[in-house]
Phi, psi and omega in degrees: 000135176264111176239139171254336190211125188246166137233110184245123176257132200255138136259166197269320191044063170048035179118297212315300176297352178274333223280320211271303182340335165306305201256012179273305163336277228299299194316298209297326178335288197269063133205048166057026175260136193262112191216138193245183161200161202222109185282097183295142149299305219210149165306141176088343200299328191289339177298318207271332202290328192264001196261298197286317159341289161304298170323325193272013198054038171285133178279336177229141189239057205266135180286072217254097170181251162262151146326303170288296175353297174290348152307321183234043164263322196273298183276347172305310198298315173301337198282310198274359173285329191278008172232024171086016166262121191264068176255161147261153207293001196300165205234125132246104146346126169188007151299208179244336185258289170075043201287306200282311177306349178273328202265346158266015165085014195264123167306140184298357206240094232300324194281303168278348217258285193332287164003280183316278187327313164298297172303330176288195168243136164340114182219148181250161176253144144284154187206111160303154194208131179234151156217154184223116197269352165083171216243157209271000000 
């Protein structure tokens, strides 16, 4: 994949996801991507981590967590498409389920998941907008 500026937003998970971050660099390093990160705090934070993310012209937005994480990774990066900043989405697995990232084939094992990210190609997805205007 060609990236010039990457950001990977983490979750932490009480540590666990952190353990890794040296050497998850080190891949994206040597392969010339400039990558910053961003610790969600808080429920929703990673939407706002991933809104600005884009905004700041990151060409890749990875998602280091769960399903949800990526779940408000997806929508930061949409929040910011929709005022004209454009990135794209990658995954390492770092949740409990690891539900989308098992259904794209990506390894659990964060090291090898970078490994992957790098080396892959763009591909696009549909992503559905539900809004609820609330009930009768």
């Amino acid at each position: 994949m060609h990236v010039k500026k990457a950001c990977l937003v983490i979750n932490p998970r009480g540590g666990q996801n952190v353990a890794k971050i040296r050497d998850i660099l080190a891949v994206f390093a040597a392969a010339g991507w400039e990558t910053a990160i961003a610790i969600k705090q808080y429920g929703g934070h990673a939407i706002e981590l991933a809104t600005q993310a884009a905004k700041e012209g990151r060409d890749l937005v990875i998602a280091y967590g769960g399903d949800g994480t990526v779940n408000q990774v997806v929508n930061g990066v949409m929040i910011a498409a929709d005022k004209g900043y454009h990135s794209t989405v990658g995954v390492i697995p770092g949740g409990t389920v690891n539900l989308w990232a098992t259904e794209l084939g990506i390894p659990f094992d964060p090291v090898k998941a970078a490994l992957t990210l790098v080396m892959s190609h763009v591909c696009k997805t549909d992503v559905g907008h539900i809004e609820v205007q609330g009930f009768m």
